[in-house]
N, C-alpha and C positions, 0 to 999 in steps of 0.2 A: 494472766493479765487480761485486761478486758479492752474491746477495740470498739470504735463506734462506725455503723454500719452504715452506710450513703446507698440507695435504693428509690430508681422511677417505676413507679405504676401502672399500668393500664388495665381500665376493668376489675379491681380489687380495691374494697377499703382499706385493708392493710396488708403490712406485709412482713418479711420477718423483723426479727426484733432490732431492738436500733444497737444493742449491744451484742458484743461477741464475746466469749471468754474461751481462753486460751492457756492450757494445761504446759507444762515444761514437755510432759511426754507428747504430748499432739502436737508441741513445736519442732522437739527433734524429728520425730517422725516426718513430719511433710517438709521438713529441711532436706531430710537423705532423700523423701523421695523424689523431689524438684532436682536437688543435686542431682542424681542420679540418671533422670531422665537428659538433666542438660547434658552432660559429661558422655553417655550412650549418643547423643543428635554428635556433639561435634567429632566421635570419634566416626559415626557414622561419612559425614562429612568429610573427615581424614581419609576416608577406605575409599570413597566414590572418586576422589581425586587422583589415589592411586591406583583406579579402574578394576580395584578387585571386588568393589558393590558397582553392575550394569543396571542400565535400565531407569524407570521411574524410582525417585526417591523425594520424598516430601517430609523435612525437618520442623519439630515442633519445638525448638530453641527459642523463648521469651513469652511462649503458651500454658509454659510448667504449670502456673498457677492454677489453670483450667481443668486440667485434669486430676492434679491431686487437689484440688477441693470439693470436684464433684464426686470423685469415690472416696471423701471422707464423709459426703452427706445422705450417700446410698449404702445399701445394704450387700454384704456379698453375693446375696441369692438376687437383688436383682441384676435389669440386663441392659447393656450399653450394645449401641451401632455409632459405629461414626465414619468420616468420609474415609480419602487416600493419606492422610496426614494421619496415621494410626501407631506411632509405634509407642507414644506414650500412654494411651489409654492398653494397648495391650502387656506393658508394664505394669500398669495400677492394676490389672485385671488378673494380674499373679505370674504370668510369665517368663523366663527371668535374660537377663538385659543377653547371657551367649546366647540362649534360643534366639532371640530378637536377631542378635548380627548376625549369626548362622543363617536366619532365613534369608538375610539382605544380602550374603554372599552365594546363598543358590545352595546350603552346605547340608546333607542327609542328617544331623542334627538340628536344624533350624526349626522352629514351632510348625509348621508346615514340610515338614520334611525336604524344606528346600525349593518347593513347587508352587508357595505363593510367592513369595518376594515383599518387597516393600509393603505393598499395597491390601495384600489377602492373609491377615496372620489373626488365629481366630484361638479363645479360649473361653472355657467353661463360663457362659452369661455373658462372652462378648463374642458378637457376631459380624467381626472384619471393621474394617480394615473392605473399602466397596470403591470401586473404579471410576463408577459412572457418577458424576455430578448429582449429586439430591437423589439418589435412586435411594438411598440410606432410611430418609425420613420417610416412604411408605413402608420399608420395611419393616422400621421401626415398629408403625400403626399396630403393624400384625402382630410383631412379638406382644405388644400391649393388651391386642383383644386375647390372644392367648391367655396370659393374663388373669383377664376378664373373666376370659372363659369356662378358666379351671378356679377360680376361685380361688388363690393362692395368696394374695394381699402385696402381689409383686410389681413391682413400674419400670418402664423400658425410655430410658434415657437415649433420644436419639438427636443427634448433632451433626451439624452441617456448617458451611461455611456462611461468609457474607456475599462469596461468590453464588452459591446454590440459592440464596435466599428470593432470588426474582425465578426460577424455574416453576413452572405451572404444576408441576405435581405435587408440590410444597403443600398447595392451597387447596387442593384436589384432596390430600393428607388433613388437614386443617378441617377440610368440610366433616369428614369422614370419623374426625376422631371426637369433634363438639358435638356430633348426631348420636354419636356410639359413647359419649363420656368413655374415654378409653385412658387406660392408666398410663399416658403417655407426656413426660417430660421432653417438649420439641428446644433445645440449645443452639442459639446461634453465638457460633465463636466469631465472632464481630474482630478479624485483625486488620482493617480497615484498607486492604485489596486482594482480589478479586483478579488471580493472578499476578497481571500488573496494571492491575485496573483498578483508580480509588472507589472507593466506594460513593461517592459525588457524584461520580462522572458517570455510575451504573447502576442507582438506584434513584427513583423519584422520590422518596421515604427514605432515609438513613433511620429511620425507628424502628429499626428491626422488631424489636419486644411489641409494638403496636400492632404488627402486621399480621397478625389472627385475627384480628378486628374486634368476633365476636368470641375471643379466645383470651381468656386476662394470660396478662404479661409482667415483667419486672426486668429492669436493666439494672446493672453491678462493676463493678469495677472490678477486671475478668485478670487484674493483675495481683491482687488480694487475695493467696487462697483463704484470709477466711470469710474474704466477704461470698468469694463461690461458694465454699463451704455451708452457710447460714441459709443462701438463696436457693440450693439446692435441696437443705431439709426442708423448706419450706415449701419448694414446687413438689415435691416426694411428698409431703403429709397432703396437702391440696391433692393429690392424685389417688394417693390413699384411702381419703373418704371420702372418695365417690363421686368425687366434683367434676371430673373429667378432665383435660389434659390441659396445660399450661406451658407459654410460651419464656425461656430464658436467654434477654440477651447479655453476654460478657463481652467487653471491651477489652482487646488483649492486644496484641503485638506480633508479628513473628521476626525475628531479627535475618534469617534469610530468606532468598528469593522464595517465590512462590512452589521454585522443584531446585533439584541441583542444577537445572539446566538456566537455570534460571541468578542472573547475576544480583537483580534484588535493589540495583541504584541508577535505571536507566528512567525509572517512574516515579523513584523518590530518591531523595540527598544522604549521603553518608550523612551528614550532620544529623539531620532527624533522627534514625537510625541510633547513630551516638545517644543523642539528648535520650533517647525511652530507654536506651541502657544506662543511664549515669544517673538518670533520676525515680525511672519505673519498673526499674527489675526486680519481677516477682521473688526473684531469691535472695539479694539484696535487703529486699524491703522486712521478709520474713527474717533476718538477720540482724537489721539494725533493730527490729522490735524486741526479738530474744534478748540481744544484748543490752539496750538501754533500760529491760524491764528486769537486769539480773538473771536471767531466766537458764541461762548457758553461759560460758568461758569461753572466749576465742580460740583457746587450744584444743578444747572440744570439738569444736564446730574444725577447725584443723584439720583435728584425730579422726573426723568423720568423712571428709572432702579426702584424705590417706585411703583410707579403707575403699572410698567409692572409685578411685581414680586404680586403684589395685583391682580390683571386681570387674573394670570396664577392660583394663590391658587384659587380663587373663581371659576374657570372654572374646577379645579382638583377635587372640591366640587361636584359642581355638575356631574363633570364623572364619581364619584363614587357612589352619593346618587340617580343622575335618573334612572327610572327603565328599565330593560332589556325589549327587543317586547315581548311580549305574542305570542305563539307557533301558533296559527293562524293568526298571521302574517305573518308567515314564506314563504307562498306561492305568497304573494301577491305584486304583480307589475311587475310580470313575461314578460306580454306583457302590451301594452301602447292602449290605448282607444278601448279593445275589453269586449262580453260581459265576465262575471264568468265563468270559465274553472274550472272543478274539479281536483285535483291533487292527485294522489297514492301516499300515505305516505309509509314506511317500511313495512308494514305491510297490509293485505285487511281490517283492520278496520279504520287503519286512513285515512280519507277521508279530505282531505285538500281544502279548496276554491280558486282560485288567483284571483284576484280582481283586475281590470289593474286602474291604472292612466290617467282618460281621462282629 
Protein backbone atom coordinates (compact mmCIF):
# COMPACT_ATOMS: atom_id res chain seq x y z
CA UNK A 1 0.00 0.00 0.00
CA UNK A 2 1.24 3.33 -0.60
CA UNK A 3 0.84 6.38 2.23
CA UNK A 4 1.13 9.90 1.54
CA UNK A 5 3.88 11.61 3.50
CA UNK A 6 3.24 15.21 5.43
CA UNK A 7 6.84 16.84 6.19
CA UNK A 8 8.05 20.73 7.54
CA UNK A 9 11.31 21.91 6.37
CA UNK A 10 13.99 24.01 7.35
CA UNK A 11 17.03 24.68 5.44
CA UNK A 12 16.49 21.91 2.66
CA UNK A 13 14.70 22.27 -0.81
CA UNK A 14 13.34 18.92 -0.45
CA UNK A 15 12.72 16.25 1.38
CA UNK A 16 11.75 12.70 1.42
CA UNK A 17 9.32 11.62 -0.95
CA UNK A 18 5.70 12.34 -0.57
CA UNK A 19 4.90 8.63 -0.99
CA UNK A 20 5.51 5.77 1.15
CA UNK A 21 4.87 2.16 0.19
CA UNK A 22 4.30 -0.42 2.29
CA UNK A 23 5.05 -4.18 1.97
CA UNK A 24 2.53 -6.91 3.87
CA UNK A 25 5.89 -8.26 5.33
CA UNK A 26 7.15 -4.66 6.64
CA UNK A 27 3.62 -4.14 8.04
CA UNK A 28 3.53 -7.34 10.04
CA UNK A 29 6.87 -6.73 11.09
CA UNK A 30 6.57 -3.21 12.70
CA UNK A 31 3.14 -4.41 13.99
CA UNK A 32 4.90 -7.36 16.36
CA UNK A 33 7.38 -5.00 16.90
CA UNK A 34 5.16 -1.80 18.40
CA UNK A 35 3.20 -4.66 19.76
CA UNK A 36 5.82 -5.85 21.42
CA UNK A 37 7.35 -3.08 22.77
CA UNK A 38 3.78 -1.79 24.12
CA UNK A 39 2.91 -5.02 25.91
CA UNK A 40 7.04 -5.26 27.55
CA UNK A 41 6.19 -0.89 28.91
CA UNK A 42 2.81 -1.96 30.58
CA UNK A 43 4.09 -5.26 31.84
CA UNK A 44 6.98 -3.21 32.95
CA UNK A 45 4.43 -0.88 34.67
CA UNK A 46 2.67 -4.02 36.27
CA UNK A 47 6.10 -5.22 38.15
CA UNK A 48 7.11 -1.41 39.36
CA UNK A 49 3.61 -1.36 41.06
CA UNK A 50 4.08 -4.61 42.57
CA UNK A 51 7.70 -3.18 43.89
CA UNK A 52 9.55 -5.92 42.37
CA UNK A 53 11.21 -3.24 39.39
CA UNK A 54 12.83 -0.26 42.16
CA UNK A 55 14.11 2.79 41.27
CA UNK A 56 13.89 5.04 38.06
CA UNK A 57 11.68 3.67 35.31
CA UNK A 58 10.75 5.62 32.19
CA UNK A 59 7.88 4.05 29.95
CA UNK A 60 7.87 4.34 26.20
CA UNK A 61 4.03 3.40 25.76
CA UNK A 62 2.31 5.68 22.68
CA UNK A 63 6.27 6.37 21.36
CA UNK A 64 6.25 2.80 19.57
CA UNK A 65 6.05 4.48 16.35
CA UNK A 66 9.44 6.21 17.08
CA UNK A 67 11.41 3.72 17.45
CA UNK A 68 10.53 1.13 15.16
CA UNK A 69 10.60 3.56 12.32
CA UNK A 70 13.83 4.86 12.93
CA UNK A 71 15.50 1.18 13.00
CA UNK A 72 13.65 0.50 10.01
CA UNK A 73 15.27 3.41 8.25
CA UNK A 74 18.91 2.64 9.58
CA UNK A 75 21.19 0.10 9.14
CA UNK A 76 22.13 -2.73 11.66
CA UNK A 77 25.88 -1.50 11.72
CA UNK A 78 24.78 1.76 12.51
CA UNK A 79 24.71 3.44 16.04
CA UNK A 80 21.86 4.84 18.18
CA UNK A 81 22.17 6.81 21.81
CA UNK A 82 19.28 7.86 23.47
CA UNK A 83 18.20 9.35 26.71
CA UNK A 84 16.60 7.40 30.17
CA UNK A 85 13.49 6.31 28.30
CA UNK A 86 15.55 3.35 26.72
CA UNK A 87 13.92 0.28 26.87
CA UNK A 88 12.47 0.25 23.33
CA UNK A 89 15.33 1.37 21.32
CA UNK A 90 17.15 -1.39 23.26
CA UNK A 91 14.64 -3.80 21.93
CA UNK A 92 14.89 -2.67 18.28
CA UNK A 93 18.48 -2.88 18.86
CA UNK A 94 18.24 -6.79 19.21
CA UNK A 95 18.02 -7.48 22.76
CA UNK A 96 15.25 -9.58 23.79
CA UNK A 97 12.23 -8.06 25.84
CA UNK A 98 13.45 -11.18 29.31
CA UNK A 99 16.99 -9.47 29.18
CA UNK A 100 15.13 -6.04 29.08
CA UNK A 101 12.91 -7.20 32.41
CA UNK A 102 15.69 -9.12 33.99
CA UNK A 103 17.75 -5.99 33.92
CA UNK A 104 14.66 -3.87 35.35
CA UNK A 105 14.37 -6.33 38.18
CA UNK A 106 18.19 -6.04 39.24
CA UNK A 107 18.23 -10.11 37.96
CA UNK A 108 22.11 -11.72 36.95
CA UNK A 109 20.31 -12.51 33.54
CA UNK A 110 19.45 -8.99 32.72
CA UNK A 111 21.35 -7.31 29.48
CA UNK A 112 23.47 -5.68 31.99
CA UNK A 113 23.89 -8.32 34.38
CA UNK A 114 21.61 -6.76 36.51
CA UNK A 115 23.81 -3.64 37.29
CA UNK A 116 22.19 -1.10 35.05
CA UNK A 117 18.63 -1.08 35.62
CA UNK A 118 16.17 0.89 33.86
CA UNK A 119 18.21 3.53 32.49
CA UNK A 120 21.94 1.84 31.39
CA UNK A 121 21.12 -1.30 29.07
CA UNK A 122 23.56 -1.18 26.15
CA UNK A 123 23.99 -3.46 22.95
CA UNK A 124 26.01 -3.99 19.96
CA UNK A 125 25.64 -0.23 18.12
CA UNK A 126 23.54 1.12 20.95
CA UNK A 127 25.21 2.95 23.59
CA UNK A 128 22.51 3.34 26.63
CA UNK A 129 20.20 4.10 27.80
CA UNK A 130 22.19 7.76 29.70
CA UNK A 131 20.98 9.44 32.93
CA UNK A 132 21.91 12.81 32.70
CA UNK A 133 19.59 15.10 30.64
CA UNK A 134 21.19 15.81 26.97
CA UNK A 135 24.49 14.45 27.89
CA UNK A 136 23.45 11.65 24.99
CA UNK A 137 23.61 14.35 22.13
CA UNK A 138 27.45 15.05 22.58
CA UNK A 139 27.90 11.73 22.98
CA UNK A 140 26.40 10.88 20.14
CA UNK A 141 28.77 13.79 18.07
CA UNK A 142 31.58 11.41 18.98
CA UNK A 143 30.28 8.18 18.00
CA UNK A 144 29.74 10.11 14.47
CA UNK A 145 33.19 11.52 14.22
CA UNK A 146 34.23 8.02 14.95
CA UNK A 147 32.45 7.42 12.08
CA UNK A 148 34.07 9.87 10.20
CA UNK A 149 37.06 8.89 11.27
CA UNK A 150 37.42 5.31 10.16
CA UNK A 151 35.73 5.88 7.18
CA UNK A 152 33.19 3.21 7.53
CA UNK A 153 30.00 4.94 5.78
CA UNK A 154 28.16 4.70 9.23
CA UNK A 155 25.55 7.43 11.06
CA UNK A 156 25.01 7.73 14.72
CA UNK A 157 21.43 8.44 15.59
CA UNK A 158 21.28 10.37 18.54
CA UNK A 159 17.92 11.52 20.54
CA UNK A 160 16.79 13.26 23.19
CA UNK A 161 13.75 14.64 24.54
CA UNK A 162 11.70 18.00 24.13
CA UNK A 163 12.79 18.28 27.69
CA UNK A 164 16.77 18.27 26.91
CA UNK A 165 16.03 20.33 23.92
CA UNK A 166 16.77 24.02 25.61
CA UNK A 167 20.25 22.46 27.61
CA UNK A 168 23.33 24.49 26.32
CA UNK A 169 25.29 21.42 25.32
CA UNK A 170 22.80 20.63 22.69
CA UNK A 171 23.94 23.63 20.75
CA UNK A 172 27.58 23.53 21.91
CA UNK A 173 26.91 19.73 19.93
CA UNK A 174 25.18 21.59 16.97
CA UNK A 175 28.18 24.01 16.55
CA UNK A 176 30.60 20.99 16.64
CA UNK A 177 28.99 18.67 14.42
CA UNK A 178 28.01 21.58 11.34
CA UNK A 179 32.00 22.65 11.51
CA UNK A 180 33.09 18.78 11.60
CA UNK A 181 29.99 17.77 8.80
CA UNK A 182 29.66 14.77 11.11
CA UNK A 183 27.59 11.79 10.27
CA UNK A 184 25.17 12.66 12.95
CA UNK A 185 21.22 12.23 12.87
CA UNK A 186 20.25 14.76 16.03
CA UNK A 187 16.19 13.25 17.00
CA UNK A 188 14.07 15.09 18.95
CA UNK A 189 11.18 13.09 20.29
CA UNK A 190 8.92 15.89 20.65
CA UNK A 191 6.08 14.27 23.29
CA UNK A 192 5.08 17.49 24.21
CA UNK A 193 6.28 17.58 28.20
CA UNK A 194 9.25 18.05 29.63
CA UNK A 195 8.53 15.97 32.77
CA UNK A 196 5.51 17.84 33.60
CA UNK A 197 6.24 20.77 31.92
CA UNK A 198 4.43 21.67 28.41
CA UNK A 199 6.41 22.44 26.13
CA UNK A 200 4.81 26.09 25.85
CA UNK A 201 5.48 26.78 29.05
CA UNK A 202 9.40 25.83 28.57
CA UNK A 203 10.46 26.64 25.24
CA UNK A 204 10.55 30.03 23.52
CA UNK A 205 10.47 27.94 19.90
CA UNK A 206 8.31 24.92 20.03
CA UNK A 207 10.13 24.27 16.41
CA UNK A 208 12.31 22.02 17.51
CA UNK A 209 13.54 20.78 13.90
CA UNK A 210 14.36 24.77 13.27
CA UNK A 211 16.46 24.87 16.20
CA UNK A 212 20.09 24.11 14.50
CA UNK A 213 19.49 27.15 12.79
CA UNK A 214 22.38 26.64 10.47
CA UNK A 215 21.55 22.79 10.61
CA UNK A 216 18.54 21.83 8.02
CA UNK A 217 15.86 20.09 9.68
CA UNK A 218 12.32 18.24 8.90
CA UNK A 219 9.44 17.57 11.29
CA UNK A 220 7.02 14.26 10.94
CA UNK A 221 4.43 12.96 12.39
CA UNK A 222 6.35 10.86 15.14
CA UNK A 223 2.99 8.72 15.40
CA UNK A 224 3.37 7.08 11.70
CA UNK A 225 6.08 4.60 11.72
CA UNK A 226 6.13 5.08 8.19
CA UNK A 227 6.31 8.44 8.01
CA UNK A 228 9.54 7.97 10.86
CA UNK A 229 10.64 5.45 8.77
CA UNK A 230 10.94 7.73 5.21
CA UNK A 231 12.26 10.77 7.36
CA UNK A 232 14.86 8.71 8.75
CA UNK A 233 16.26 7.25 5.30
CA UNK A 234 16.23 10.40 4.30
CA UNK A 235 18.39 12.17 7.30
CA UNK A 236 20.71 8.61 6.99
CA UNK A 237 21.33 9.17 3.10
CA UNK A 238 21.81 13.36 3.91
CA UNK A 239 24.43 12.18 6.30
CA UNK A 240 25.81 9.64 4.28
CA UNK A 241 26.94 11.89 1.50
CA UNK A 242 28.77 14.08 3.31
CA UNK A 243 26.51 16.80 3.93
CA UNK A 244 26.92 16.79 7.58
CA UNK A 245 24.32 16.20 10.31
CA UNK A 246 20.69 16.84 10.42
CA UNK A 247 18.28 17.73 12.60
CA UNK A 248 14.73 15.26 13.20
CA UNK A 249 11.71 16.37 14.87
CA UNK A 250 8.81 13.72 15.65
CA UNK A 251 5.75 14.48 17.23
CA UNK A 252 4.83 11.63 19.55
CA UNK A 253 2.99 11.08 22.62
CA UNK A 254 3.78 9.26 25.86
CA UNK A 255 0.57 7.87 27.46
CA UNK A 256 2.31 7.76 31.05
CA UNK A 257 3.75 10.04 33.36
CA UNK A 258 6.97 11.32 32.68
CA UNK A 259 8.75 8.14 35.26
CA UNK A 260 6.59 5.83 37.33
CA UNK A 261 6.80 8.31 39.87
CA UNK A 262 5.10 10.19 38.01
CA UNK A 263 1.18 10.10 37.89
CA UNK A 264 0.98 11.90 34.30
CA UNK A 265 -2.60 13.91 34.87
CA UNK A 266 -1.77 16.68 37.42
CA UNK A 267 -0.40 18.78 34.11
CA UNK A 268 -2.60 17.51 31.66
CA UNK A 269 -6.42 15.85 31.65
CA UNK A 270 -7.16 12.23 31.40
CA UNK A 271 -9.37 13.22 28.52
CA UNK A 272 -6.42 14.46 26.29
CA UNK A 273 -4.68 11.43 27.16
CA UNK A 274 -7.88 9.31 26.04
CA UNK A 275 -8.41 11.54 22.69
CA UNK A 276 -4.38 10.62 21.38
CA UNK A 277 -5.35 7.02 22.26
CA UNK A 278 -8.67 6.75 20.54
CA UNK A 279 -7.53 8.69 17.62
CA UNK A 280 -3.45 8.73 17.35
CA UNK A 281 -2.32 5.46 18.39
CA UNK A 282 0.67 4.56 16.59
CA UNK A 283 -0.38 0.84 16.68
CA UNK A 284 -4.00 1.39 15.87
CA UNK A 285 -3.26 3.46 13.16
CA UNK A 286 -0.68 0.75 11.58
CA UNK A 287 -3.68 -1.72 11.94
CA UNK A 288 -6.45 0.03 10.52
CA UNK A 289 -4.17 0.62 7.34
CA UNK A 290 -3.29 -3.29 7.13
CA UNK A 291 -6.68 -3.94 7.36
CA UNK A 292 -8.57 -1.58 5.16
CA UNK A 293 -5.73 -2.20 2.49
CA UNK A 294 -6.33 -6.19 2.68
CA UNK A 295 -3.05 -6.32 3.58
CA UNK A 296 -3.66 -8.92 7.00
CA UNK A 297 -6.77 -10.83 8.80
CA UNK A 298 -7.81 -9.69 12.11
CA UNK A 299 -7.07 -13.17 13.32
CA UNK A 300 -3.61 -12.75 12.21
CA UNK A 301 -2.93 -9.80 13.86
CA UNK A 302 -4.88 -11.77 16.95
CA UNK A 303 -2.50 -14.86 16.35
CA UNK A 304 0.25 -12.41 16.66
CA UNK A 305 -0.89 -9.99 19.94
CA UNK A 306 -1.12 -14.43 21.29
CA UNK A 307 2.28 -15.08 20.67
CA UNK A 308 3.66 -11.49 21.96
CA UNK A 309 1.53 -11.44 25.05
CA UNK A 310 3.11 -15.36 25.64
CA UNK A 311 6.87 -14.04 25.02
CA UNK A 312 6.20 -11.01 27.55
CA UNK A 313 4.53 -13.56 30.65
CA UNK A 314 7.48 -15.96 30.09
CA UNK A 315 10.07 -13.22 30.06
CA UNK A 316 8.16 -11.53 33.40
CA UNK A 317 8.71 -15.26 34.67
CA UNK A 318 11.79 -15.48 34.54
CA UNK A 319 12.43 -11.49 35.74
CA UNK A 320 11.17 -12.56 38.65
CA UNK A 321 12.33 -16.18 39.33
CA UNK A 322 16.24 -15.51 38.15
CA UNK A 323 18.38 -14.78 40.81
CA UNK A 324 19.87 -11.41 41.98
CA UNK A 325 24.43 -11.14 41.36
CA UNK A 326 25.92 -12.32 44.35
CA UNK A 327 27.52 -9.28 46.47
CA UNK A 328 30.92 -10.21 45.02
CA UNK A 329 29.94 -9.42 41.89
CA UNK A 330 29.33 -6.08 42.76
CA UNK A 331 32.86 -4.88 41.88
CA UNK A 332 33.40 -6.50 38.93
CA UNK A 333 34.03 -5.13 35.33
CA UNK A 334 34.96 -1.85 36.56
CA UNK A 335 37.74 -1.62 34.10
CA UNK A 336 38.01 -3.67 30.70
CA UNK A 337 41.04 -6.22 30.29
CA UNK A 338 43.20 -5.13 33.33
CA UNK A 339 44.75 -7.33 35.93
CA UNK A 340 42.18 -7.76 39.64
CA UNK A 341 42.02 -4.31 41.48
CA UNK A 342 41.06 -4.60 45.10
CA UNK A 343 38.02 -2.44 45.91
CA UNK A 344 37.20 -0.62 49.57
CA UNK A 345 33.86 -1.68 50.44
CA UNK A 346 32.01 0.59 53.27
CA UNK A 347 33.74 -0.58 55.68
CA UNK A 348 37.83 -1.68 56.27
CA UNK A 349 36.71 -5.31 56.26
CA UNK A 350 34.93 -5.48 53.07
CA UNK A 351 37.50 -6.21 50.82
CA UNK A 352 35.82 -6.43 47.30
CA UNK A 353 37.67 -7.93 44.02
CA UNK A 354 36.91 -6.15 40.30
CA UNK A 355 37.65 -8.51 37.90
CA UNK A 356 37.80 -6.61 34.35
CA UNK A 357 36.22 -8.31 31.21
CA UNK A 358 38.99 -9.01 28.92
Amino acid sequence: TQTFICCDLHGLEEGPADTAVLTRDQGLSYYRCMQTIRRMELKADQLYKQKIIRGFCHLYDGQEACAAGIEAGIERTDHVITAYRAHAFTYTRGVSVREILAELTGRQGGVAKGKGGSMHMYAPHFYGGNGIVGAQVPLGAGIALACQYQGNGQICVALYGDGAANQGQLFETYNMAALWKLPCVFVCENNRYGMGTSVERAAASTDYYKRGDFIPGLRVDGMDVLCVREATKFAADHCRSGKGPILMELQTYRYHGHSMSDPGVSYRTREEVQEVRSKNDPISLLKERMLSNNMASAEELKEIDGEIRKEVDDAAQFATSDPEPPLDDLCKYIYHNSPPVQVRGTNPWAKLQSVSSS
